[in-house]
C-alpha positions, 0 to 999 in steps of 0.5 A: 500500500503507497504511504499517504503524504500529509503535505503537496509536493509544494508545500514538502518543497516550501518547508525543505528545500533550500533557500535561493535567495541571496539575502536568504541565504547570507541570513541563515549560512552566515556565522556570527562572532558569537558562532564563531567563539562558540565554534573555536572554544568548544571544539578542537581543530579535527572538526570545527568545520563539521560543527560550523557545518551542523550549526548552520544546518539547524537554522535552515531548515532546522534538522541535523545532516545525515552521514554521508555513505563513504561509499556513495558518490556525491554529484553536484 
């Protein structure tokens, strides 16, 4: 039986897509003072790329990146 979905294609795309806004994005992918103490203070030089990479992933849209398959090939 095909899953039901609560929300239209356009709604799922209004919440999840990513932003393509210039002012949208320097908005949510920008890194403030505050972030950037918080990044170098609390974490050690191996992973404050992946930590400022989490953060901005929580503003937009507000859920954590799913590990990548070392495995899978990325396709831009």
């Amino acid at each position: 039986m095909p899953r039901r979905s609560i929300l239209t294609e356009r709604q799922r795309a209004s919440l999840l897509d990513l932003p393509t806004y210039e002012a949208t994005i320097l908005h949510h992918y920008t890194l403030a003072d505050e972030d950037l103490e918080i990044i170098r203070g609390r974490r050690g030089p191996h992973n404050r790329l992946g930590f400022a990479l989490q953060l901005c992933a929580l503003r937009y849209p507000s859920r954590l990146l799913a590990p990548v398959d070392p495995g899978a090939v990325l396709l831009a």
